[in-house]
GUKE-47676 format. One record per atom (N, C-alpha, C): atom name; residue in one letter; residue number from 1; y, x, z. Coordinates in Angstrom, 3 decimals. Each point is the difference from the previous one (the first is absolute). Layout:
<tinus>
TINU  atom  rest   nr         Y         X         Z
TINU    CA     A  NUM         Y         X         Z
...
</tinus>
This chain:
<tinus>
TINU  atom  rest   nr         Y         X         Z
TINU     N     X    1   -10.760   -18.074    25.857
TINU    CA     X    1     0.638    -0.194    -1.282
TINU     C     X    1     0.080     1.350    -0.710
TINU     N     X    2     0.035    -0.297    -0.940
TINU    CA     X    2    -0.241     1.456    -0.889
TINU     C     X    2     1.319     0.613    -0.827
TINU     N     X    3     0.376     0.682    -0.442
TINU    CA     X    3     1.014     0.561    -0.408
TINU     C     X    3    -0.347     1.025    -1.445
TINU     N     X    4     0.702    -0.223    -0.814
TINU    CA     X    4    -0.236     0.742    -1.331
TINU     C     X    4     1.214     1.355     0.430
TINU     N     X    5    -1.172     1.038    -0.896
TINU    CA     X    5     0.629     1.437     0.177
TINU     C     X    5     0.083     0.864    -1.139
TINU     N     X    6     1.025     0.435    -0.366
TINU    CA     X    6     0.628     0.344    -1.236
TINU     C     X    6     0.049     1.460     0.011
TINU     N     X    7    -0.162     1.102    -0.376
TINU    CA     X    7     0.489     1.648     0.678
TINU     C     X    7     0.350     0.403    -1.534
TINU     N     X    8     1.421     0.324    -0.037
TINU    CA     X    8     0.421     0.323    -1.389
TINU     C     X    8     0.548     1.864     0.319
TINU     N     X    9    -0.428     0.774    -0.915
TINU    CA     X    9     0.713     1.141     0.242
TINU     C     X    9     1.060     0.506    -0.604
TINU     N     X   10     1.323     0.231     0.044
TINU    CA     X   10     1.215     0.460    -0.168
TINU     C     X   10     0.409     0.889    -0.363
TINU     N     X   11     0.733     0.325    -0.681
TINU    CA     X   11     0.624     1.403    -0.511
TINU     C     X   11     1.370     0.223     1.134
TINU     N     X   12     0.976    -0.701    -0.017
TINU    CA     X   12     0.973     0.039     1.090
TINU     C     X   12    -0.034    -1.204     0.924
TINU     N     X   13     0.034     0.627     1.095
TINU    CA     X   13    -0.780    -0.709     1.515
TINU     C     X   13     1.079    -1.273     0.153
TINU     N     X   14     1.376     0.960     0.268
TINU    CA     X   14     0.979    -0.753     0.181
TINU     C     X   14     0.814    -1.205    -0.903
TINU     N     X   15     0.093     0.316    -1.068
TINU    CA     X   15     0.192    -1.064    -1.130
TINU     C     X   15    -1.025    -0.517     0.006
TINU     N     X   16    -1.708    -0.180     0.406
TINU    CA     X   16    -1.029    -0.790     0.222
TINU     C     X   16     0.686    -1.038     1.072
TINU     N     X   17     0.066     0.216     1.136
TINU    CA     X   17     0.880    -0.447     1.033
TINU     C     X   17     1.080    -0.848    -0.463
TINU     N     X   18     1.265     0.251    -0.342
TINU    CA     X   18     0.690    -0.468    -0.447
TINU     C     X   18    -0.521    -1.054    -0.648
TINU     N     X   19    -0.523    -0.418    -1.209
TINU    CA     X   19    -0.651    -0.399    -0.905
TINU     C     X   19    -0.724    -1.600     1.042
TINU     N     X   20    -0.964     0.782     0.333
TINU    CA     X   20    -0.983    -1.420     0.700
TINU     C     X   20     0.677    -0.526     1.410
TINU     N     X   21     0.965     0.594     0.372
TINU    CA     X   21     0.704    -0.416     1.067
TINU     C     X   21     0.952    -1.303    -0.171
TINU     N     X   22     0.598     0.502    -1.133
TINU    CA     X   22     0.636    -1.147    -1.068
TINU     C     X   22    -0.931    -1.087    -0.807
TINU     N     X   23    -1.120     0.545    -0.300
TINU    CA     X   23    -0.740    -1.122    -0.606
TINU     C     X   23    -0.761    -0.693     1.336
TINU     N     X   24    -0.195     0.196     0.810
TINU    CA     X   24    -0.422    -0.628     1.471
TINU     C     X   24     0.599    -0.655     1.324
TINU     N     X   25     1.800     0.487    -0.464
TINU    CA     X   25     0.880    -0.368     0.331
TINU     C     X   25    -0.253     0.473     1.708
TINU     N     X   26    -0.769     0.939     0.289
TINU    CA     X   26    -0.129     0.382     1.393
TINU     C     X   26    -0.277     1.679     0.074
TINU     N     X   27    -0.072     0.453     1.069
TINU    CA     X   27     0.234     1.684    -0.275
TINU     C     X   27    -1.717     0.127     0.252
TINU     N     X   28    -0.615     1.116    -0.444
TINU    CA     X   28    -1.184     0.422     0.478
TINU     C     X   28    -0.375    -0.143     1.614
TINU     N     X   29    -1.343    -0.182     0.260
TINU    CA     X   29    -0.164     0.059     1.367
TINU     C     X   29    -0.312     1.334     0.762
TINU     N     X   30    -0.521     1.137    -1.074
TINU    CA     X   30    -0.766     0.992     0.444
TINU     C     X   30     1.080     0.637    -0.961
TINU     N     X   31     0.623     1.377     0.389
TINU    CA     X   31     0.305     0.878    -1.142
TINU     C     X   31    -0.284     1.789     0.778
TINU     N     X   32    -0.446     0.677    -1.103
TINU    CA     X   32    -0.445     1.271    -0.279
TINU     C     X   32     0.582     0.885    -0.540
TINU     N     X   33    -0.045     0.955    -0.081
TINU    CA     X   33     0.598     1.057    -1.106
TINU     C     X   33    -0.349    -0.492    -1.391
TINU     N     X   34    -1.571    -0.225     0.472
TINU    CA     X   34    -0.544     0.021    -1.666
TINU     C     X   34    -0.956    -1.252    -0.018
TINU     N     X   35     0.769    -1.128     0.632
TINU    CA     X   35    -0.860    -1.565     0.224
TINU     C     X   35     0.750    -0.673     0.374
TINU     N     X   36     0.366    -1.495    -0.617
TINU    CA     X   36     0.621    -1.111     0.675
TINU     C     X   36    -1.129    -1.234    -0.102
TINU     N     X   37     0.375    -1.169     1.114
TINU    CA     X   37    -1.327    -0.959    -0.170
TINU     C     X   37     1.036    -1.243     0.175
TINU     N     X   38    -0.394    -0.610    -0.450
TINU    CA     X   38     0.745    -1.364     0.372
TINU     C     X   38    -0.783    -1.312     0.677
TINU     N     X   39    -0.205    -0.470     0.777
TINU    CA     X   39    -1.401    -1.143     0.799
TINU     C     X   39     1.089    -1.210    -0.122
TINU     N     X   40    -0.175    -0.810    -1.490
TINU    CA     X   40     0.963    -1.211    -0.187
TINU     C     X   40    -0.981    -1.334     0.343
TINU     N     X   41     0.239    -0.749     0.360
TINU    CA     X   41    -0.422    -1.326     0.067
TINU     C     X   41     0.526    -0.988    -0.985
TINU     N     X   42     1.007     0.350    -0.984
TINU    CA     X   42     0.359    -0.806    -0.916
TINU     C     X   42     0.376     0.969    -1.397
TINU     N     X   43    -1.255     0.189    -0.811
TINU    CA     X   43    -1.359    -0.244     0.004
TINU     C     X   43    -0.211     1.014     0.883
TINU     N     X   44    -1.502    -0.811     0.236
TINU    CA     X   44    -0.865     0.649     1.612
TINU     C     X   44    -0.707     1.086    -0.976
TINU     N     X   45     0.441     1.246    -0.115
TINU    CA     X   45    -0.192     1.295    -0.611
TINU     C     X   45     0.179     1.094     1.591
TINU     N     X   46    -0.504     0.884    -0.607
TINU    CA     X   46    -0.553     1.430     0.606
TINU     C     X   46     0.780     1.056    -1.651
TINU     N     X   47     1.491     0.052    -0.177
TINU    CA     X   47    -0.016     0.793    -0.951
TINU     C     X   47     0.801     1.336     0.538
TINU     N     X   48    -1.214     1.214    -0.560
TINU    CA     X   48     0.625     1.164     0.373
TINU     C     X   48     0.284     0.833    -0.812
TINU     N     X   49     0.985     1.103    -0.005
TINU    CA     X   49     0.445     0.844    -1.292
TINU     C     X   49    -0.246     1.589     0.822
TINU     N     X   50    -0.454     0.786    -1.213
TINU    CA     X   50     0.067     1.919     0.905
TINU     C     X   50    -0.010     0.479    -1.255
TINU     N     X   51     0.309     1.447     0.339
TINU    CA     X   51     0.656     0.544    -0.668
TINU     C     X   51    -0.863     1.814     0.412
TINU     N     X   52    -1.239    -0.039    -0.530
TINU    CA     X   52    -0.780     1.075     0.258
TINU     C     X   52    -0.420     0.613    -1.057
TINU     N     X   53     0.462    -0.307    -0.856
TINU    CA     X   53    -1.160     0.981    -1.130
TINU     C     X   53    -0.419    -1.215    -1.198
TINU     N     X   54    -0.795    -0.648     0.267
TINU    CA     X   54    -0.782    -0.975    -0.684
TINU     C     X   54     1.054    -0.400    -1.218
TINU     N     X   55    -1.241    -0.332    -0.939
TINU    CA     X   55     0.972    -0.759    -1.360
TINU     C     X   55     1.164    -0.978     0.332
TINU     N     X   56     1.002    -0.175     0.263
TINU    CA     X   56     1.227    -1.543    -0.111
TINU     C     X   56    -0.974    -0.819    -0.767
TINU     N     X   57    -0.021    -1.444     0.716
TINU    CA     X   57    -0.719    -0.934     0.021
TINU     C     X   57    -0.378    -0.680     0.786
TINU     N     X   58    -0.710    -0.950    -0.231
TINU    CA     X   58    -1.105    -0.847     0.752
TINU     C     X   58    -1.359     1.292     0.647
TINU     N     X   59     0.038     0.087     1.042
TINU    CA     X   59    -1.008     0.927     0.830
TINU     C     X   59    -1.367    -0.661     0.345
TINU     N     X   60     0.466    -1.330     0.850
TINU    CA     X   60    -1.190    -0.488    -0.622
TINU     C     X   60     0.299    -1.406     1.151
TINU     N     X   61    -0.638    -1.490    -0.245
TINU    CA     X   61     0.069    -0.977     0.617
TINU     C     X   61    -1.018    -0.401     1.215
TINU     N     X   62     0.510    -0.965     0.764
TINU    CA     X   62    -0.908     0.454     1.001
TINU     C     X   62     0.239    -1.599     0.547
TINU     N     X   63    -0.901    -0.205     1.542
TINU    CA     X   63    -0.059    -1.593     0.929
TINU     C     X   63     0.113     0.719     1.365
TINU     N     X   64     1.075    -0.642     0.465
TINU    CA     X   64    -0.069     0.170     1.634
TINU     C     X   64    -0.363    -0.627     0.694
TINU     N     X   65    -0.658     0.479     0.981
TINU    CA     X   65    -0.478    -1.381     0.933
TINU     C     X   65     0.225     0.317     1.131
TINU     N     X   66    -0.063    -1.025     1.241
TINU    CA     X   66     0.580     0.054     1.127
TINU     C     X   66    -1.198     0.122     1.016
TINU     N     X   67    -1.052    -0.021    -0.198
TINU    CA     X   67    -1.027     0.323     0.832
TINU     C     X   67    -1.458     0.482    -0.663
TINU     N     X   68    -0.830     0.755     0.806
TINU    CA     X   68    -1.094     0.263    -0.328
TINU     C     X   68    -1.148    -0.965    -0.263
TINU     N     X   69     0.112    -1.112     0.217
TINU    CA     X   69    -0.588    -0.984    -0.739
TINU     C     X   69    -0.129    -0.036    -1.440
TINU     N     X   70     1.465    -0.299     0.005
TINU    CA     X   70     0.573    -0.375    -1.839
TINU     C     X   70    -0.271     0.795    -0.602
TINU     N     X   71    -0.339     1.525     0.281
TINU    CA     X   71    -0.022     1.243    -0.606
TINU     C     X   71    -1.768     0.009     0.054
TINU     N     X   72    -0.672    -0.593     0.529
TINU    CA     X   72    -1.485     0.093    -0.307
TINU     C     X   72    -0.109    -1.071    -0.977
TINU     N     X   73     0.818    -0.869     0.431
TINU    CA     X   73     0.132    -1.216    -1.274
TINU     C     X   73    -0.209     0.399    -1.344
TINU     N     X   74     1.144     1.019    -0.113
TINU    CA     X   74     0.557     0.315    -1.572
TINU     C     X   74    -0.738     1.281    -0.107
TINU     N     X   75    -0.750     0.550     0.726
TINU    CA     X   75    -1.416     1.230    -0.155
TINU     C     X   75    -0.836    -0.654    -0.714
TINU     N     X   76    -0.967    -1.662     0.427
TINU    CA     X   76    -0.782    -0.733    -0.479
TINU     C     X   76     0.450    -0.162    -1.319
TINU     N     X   77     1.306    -0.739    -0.399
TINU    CA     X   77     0.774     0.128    -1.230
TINU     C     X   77    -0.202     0.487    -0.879
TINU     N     X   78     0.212     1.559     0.046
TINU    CA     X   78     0.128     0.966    -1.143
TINU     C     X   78    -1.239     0.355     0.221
TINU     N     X   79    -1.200     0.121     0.722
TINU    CA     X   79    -1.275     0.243    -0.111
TINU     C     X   79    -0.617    -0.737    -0.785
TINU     N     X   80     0.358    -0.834    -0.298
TINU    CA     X   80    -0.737    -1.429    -1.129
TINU     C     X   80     0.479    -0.018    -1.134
TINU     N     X   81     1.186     0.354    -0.173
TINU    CA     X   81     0.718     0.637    -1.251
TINU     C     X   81    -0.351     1.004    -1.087
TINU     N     X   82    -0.572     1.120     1.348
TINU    CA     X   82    -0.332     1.330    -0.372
TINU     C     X   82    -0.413     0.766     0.943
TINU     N     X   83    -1.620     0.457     0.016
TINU    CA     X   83    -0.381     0.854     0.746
TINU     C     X   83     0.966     0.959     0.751
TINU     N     X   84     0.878     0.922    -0.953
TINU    CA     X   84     0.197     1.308     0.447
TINU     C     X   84     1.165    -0.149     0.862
TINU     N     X   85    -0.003    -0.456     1.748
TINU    CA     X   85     1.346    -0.064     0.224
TINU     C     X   85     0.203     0.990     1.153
TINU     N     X   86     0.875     0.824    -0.491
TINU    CA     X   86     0.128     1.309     0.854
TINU     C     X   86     1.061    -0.261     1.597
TINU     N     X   87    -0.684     0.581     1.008
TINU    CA     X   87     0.634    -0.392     1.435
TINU     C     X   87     0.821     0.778     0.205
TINU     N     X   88     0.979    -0.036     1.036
TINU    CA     X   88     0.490     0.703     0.786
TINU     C     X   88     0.264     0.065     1.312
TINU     N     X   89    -0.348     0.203     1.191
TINU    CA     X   89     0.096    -0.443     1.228
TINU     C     X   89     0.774     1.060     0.377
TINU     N     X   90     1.252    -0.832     1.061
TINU    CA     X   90     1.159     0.842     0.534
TINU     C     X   90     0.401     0.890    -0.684
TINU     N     X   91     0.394    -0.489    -1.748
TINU    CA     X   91     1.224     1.174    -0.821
TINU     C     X   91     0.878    -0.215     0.300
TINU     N     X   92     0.698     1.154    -0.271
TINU    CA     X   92     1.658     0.308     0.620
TINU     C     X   92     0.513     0.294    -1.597
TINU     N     X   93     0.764    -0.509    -0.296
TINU    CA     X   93     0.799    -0.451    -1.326
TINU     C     X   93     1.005    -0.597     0.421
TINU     N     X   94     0.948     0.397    -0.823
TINU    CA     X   94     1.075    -0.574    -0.057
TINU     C     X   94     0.792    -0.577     1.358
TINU     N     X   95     0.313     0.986     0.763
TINU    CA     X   95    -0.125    -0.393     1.284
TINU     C     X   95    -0.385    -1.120     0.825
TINU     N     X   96    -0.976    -0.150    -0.034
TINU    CA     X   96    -0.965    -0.892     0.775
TINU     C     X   96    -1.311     0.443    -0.113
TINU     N     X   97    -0.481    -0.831     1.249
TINU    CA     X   97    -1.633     0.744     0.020
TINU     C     X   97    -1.027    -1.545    -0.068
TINU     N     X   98    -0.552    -0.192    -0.983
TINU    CA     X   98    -0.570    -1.315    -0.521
TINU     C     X   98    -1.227     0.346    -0.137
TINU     N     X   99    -1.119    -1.076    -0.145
TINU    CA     X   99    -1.124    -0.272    -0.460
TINU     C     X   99    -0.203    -0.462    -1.827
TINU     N     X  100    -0.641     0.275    -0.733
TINU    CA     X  100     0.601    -0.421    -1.290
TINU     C     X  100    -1.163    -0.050    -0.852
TINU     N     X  101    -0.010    -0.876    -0.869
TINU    CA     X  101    -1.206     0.430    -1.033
TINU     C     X  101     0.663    -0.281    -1.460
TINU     N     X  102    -0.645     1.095    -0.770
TINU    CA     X  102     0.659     0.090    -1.588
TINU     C     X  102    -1.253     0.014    -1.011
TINU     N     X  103     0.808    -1.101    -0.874
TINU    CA     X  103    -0.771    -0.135    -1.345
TINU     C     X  103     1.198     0.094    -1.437
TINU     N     X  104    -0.945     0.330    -1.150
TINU    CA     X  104     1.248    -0.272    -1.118
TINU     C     X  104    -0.708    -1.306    -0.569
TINU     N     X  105     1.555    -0.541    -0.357
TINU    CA     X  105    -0.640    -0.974    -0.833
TINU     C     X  105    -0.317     0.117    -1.581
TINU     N     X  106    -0.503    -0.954    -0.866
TINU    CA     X  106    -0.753     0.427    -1.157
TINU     C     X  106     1.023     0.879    -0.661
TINU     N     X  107     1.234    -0.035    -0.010
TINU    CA     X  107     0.781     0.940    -0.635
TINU     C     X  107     0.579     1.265     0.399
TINU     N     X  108    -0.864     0.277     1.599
TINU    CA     X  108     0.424     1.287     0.112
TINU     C     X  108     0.975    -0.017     1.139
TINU     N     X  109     0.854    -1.187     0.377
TINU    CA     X  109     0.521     0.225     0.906
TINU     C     X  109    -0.312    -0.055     1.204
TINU     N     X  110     0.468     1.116     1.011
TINU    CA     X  110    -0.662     0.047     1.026
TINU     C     X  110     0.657    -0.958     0.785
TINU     N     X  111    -1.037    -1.027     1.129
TINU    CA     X  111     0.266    -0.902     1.318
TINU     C     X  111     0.058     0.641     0.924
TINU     N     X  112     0.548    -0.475     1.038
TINU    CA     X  112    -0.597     0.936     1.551
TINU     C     X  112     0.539    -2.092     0.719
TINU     N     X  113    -0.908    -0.048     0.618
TINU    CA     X  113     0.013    -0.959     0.831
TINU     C     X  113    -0.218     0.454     1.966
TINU     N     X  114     0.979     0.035     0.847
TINU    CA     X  114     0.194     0.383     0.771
TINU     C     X  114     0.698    -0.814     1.405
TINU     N     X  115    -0.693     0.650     1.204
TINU    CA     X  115     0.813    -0.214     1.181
TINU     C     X  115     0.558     1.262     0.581
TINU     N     X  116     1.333    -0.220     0.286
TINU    CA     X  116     0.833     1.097     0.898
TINU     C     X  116    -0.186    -0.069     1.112
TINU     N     X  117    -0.672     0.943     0.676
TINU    CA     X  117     0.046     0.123     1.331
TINU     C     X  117     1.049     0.511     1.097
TINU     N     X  118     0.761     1.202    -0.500
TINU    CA     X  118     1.035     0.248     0.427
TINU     C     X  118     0.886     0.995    -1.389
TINU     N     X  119     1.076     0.192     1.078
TINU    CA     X  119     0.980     0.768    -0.928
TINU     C     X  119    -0.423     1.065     0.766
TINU     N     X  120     0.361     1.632    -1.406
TINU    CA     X  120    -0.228     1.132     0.210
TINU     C     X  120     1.907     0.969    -0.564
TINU     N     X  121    -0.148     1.488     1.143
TINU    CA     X  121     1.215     0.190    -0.614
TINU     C     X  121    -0.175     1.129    -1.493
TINU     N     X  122    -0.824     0.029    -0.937
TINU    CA     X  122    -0.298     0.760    -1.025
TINU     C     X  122    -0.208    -0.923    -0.845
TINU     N     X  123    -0.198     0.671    -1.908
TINU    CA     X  123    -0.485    -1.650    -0.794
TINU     C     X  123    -1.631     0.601     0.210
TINU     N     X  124    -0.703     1.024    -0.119
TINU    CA     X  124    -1.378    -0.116     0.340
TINU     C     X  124    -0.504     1.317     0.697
TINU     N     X  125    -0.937    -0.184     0.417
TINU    CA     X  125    -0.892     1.060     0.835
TINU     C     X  125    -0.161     0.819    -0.963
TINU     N     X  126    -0.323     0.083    -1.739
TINU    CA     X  126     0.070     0.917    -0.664
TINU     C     X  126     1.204     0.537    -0.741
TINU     N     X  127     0.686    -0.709     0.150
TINU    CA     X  127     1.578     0.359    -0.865
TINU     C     X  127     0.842    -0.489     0.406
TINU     N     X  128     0.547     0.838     0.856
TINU    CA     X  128     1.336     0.074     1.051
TINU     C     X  128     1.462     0.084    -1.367
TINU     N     X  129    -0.179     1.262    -0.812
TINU    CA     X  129     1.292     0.220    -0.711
TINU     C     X  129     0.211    -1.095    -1.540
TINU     N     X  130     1.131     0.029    -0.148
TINU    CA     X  130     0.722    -0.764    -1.239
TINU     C     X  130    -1.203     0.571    -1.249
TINU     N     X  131    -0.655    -0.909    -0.979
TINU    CA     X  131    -0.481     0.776    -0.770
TINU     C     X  131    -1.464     0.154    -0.074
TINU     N     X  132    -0.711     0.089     1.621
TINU    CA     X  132    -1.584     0.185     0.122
TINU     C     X  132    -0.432    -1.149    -0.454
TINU     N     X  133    -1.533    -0.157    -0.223
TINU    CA     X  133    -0.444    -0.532    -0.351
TINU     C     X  133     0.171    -1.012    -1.437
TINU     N     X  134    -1.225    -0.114    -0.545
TINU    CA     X  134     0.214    -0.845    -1.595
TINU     C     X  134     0.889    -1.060     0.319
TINU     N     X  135    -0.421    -1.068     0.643
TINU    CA     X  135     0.690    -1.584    -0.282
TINU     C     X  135     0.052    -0.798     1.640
TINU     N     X  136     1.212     0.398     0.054
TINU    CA     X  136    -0.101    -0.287     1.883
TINU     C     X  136    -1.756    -0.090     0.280
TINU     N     X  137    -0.077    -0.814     0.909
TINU    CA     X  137    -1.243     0.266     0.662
TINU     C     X  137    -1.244    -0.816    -0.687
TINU     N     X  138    -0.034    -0.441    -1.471
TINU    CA     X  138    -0.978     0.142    -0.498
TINU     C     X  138    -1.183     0.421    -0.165
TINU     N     X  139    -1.310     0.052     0.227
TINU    CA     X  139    -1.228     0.790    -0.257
TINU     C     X  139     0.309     0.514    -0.944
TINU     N     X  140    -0.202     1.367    -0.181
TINU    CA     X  140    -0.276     0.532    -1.227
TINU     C     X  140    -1.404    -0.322    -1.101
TINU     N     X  141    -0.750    -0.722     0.360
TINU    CA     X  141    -1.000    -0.530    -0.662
TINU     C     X  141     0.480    -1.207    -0.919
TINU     N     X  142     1.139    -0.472     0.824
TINU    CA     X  142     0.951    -1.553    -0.674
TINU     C     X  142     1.017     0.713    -0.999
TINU     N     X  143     0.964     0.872     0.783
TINU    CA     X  143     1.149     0.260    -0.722
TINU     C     X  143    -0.288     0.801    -1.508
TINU     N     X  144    -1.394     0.714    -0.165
TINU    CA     X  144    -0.634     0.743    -1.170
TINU     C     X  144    -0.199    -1.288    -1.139
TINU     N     X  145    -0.743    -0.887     0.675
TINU    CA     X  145    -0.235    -1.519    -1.083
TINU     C     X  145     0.963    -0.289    -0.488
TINU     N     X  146     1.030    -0.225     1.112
TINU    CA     X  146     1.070    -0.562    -0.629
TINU     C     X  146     0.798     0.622    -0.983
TINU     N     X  147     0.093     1.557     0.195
TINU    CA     X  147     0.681     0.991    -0.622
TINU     C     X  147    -0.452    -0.142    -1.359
TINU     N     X  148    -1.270     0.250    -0.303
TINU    CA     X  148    -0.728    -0.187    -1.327
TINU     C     X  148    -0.280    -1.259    -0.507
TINU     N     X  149     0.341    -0.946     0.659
TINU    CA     X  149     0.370    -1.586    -0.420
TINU     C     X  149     0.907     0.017    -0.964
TINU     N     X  150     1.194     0.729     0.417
TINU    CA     X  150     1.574    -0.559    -0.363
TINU     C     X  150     0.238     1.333    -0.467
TINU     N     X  151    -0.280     1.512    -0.632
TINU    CA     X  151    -0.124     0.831    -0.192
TINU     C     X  151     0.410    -0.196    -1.688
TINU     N     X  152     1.270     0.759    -0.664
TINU    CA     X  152     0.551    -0.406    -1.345
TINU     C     X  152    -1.924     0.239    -0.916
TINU     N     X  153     0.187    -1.304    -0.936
TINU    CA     X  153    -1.231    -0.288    -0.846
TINU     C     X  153    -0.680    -0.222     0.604
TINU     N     X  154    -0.316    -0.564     1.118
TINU    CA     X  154    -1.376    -0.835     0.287
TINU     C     X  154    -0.066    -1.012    -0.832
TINU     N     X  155    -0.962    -0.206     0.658
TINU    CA     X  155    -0.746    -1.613    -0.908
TINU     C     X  155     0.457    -1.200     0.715
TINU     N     X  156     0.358     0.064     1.246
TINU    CA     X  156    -0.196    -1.060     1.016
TINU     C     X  156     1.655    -0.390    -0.119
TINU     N     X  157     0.820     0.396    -0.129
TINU    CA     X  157     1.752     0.072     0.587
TINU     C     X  157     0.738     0.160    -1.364
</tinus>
């Protein structure tokens, strides 16, 4: 079964917290200095909030899946969609270490469709501190599209 995944980035972590704890009526499952995640089944969401740097917002949407099947499934998917779908084997993001593949959709926003393989104790192998990196663990090939998608005066937003 698959699970929708939300990654919004925050200006204050803790009033983030506060906030969706109350609108979810349950406390986070995962919390961080600079990351909370919530794994709800009602709705069956994957929604996570951090607090690194990146614009406050929508970071970018995503599909979870529960096995490596489903995840070649939804590879075939977005390959038919659109050639360009960028891999990742065993990234460490957001503390966990997943398999993942990312596309944007026509407007720029970036997908990541993914299986978690395990939990990790850092948010990534490249950006340990509050702040690194552009857009949590985004490709920078995605998070640039998107940037200049939604960038004041585009054409597209």
């Amino acid at each position: 079964m698959k699970r929708l995944h939300v990654h919004v980035s925050v200006a204050d972590l803790a009033d983030s917290i506060r906030f969706y704890s109350g609108m979810f009526a349950s406390p986070p499952t995962v919390v961080k200095p600079d990351y909370a995640k919530w794994a709800l089944d009602d709705p069956r969401v994957n929604f996570a909030i951090s607090q690194r740097g990146a614009a406050v917002g929508v970071n970018h949407l995503g599909i979870q899946v529960e096995s490596a099947e489903e995840l070649g499934e939804m590879h075939g998917r977005l390959q038919a969609l659109q050639g360009e779908v960028e891999t990742e084997e065993g990234a460490a993001c957001c503390y966990a270490k997943s398999d993942k593949y990312w596309v944007n959709d026509p407007a720029g926003i970036a997908w990541e469709t993914f299986h978690t393989l395990d939990t990790i104790p850092v948010f990534g192998a490249a950006a340990t501190e509050p702040g690194a990196g552009e857009a949590c663990c985004v490709p920078a090939v995605k998070a640039k599209a998107a940037a200049a998608c939604c960038a004041p005066k585009s054409q597209c937003c």
